[in-house]
C-alpha positions, 0 to 999 in steps of 0.5 A: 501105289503098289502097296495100296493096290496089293492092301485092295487085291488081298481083300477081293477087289479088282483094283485099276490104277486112274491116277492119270486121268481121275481126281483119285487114285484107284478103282476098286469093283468087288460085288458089284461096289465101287470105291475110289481110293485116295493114294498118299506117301509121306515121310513124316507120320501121316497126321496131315497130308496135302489133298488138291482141291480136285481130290478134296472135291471128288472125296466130297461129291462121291459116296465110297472114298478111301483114304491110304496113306504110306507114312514114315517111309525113307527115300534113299538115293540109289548110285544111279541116281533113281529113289529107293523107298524103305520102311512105312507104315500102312494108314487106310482110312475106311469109309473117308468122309472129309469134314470142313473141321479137317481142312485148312487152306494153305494157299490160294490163286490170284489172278491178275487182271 
């Protein structure tokens, strides 16, 4: 999240982290404009990468979505026990526009009775 909000700061917005309580991770206002950043890390290359299906339902309903994805990062375990990141790459996707070719279901939830 650091890494993605200092990406946003350097090009002029002023970036709030919502991740708590939104369907996405940033919002970001500069001009006058919002645009809402979707916020991902992963350790392999960032080819594919897990969306909920609130994320993929806010990426599709508003007009300015992002997409940043910190991929290739290697977490090392610290002696007192905590992670420590190393390495990425940055992969920021610019207008993010969600196509039903780029999704594949990897679950569903049944309920019973």
């Amino acid at each position: 999240m650091d890494r993605a909000s200092a990406h946003y700061a350097s090009l002029g917005w002023q970036v709030e982290d919502v991740s708590r309580h939104q369907p996405f991770d940033l919002r970001c206002i500069r001009d006058g404009a919002e645009l809402h950043v979707e916020v991902k890390g992963t350790t392999t290359a960032g080819a594919e990468i897990r969306l909920t299906e609130g994320e993929v339902r806010h990426a599709r309903s508003f007009p300015a979505t992002a997409l940043f994805v910190f991929s290739s990062i290697r977490v090392n375990r610290e002696p007192n026990g905590a992670d420590a990141v190393q390495g990425g790459a940055d992969l920021v996707v610019d207008p993010w526009h969600l196509s039903e070719s780029s999704l594949t279901p990897t679950h569903y939830t049944c309920r019973i009775a």
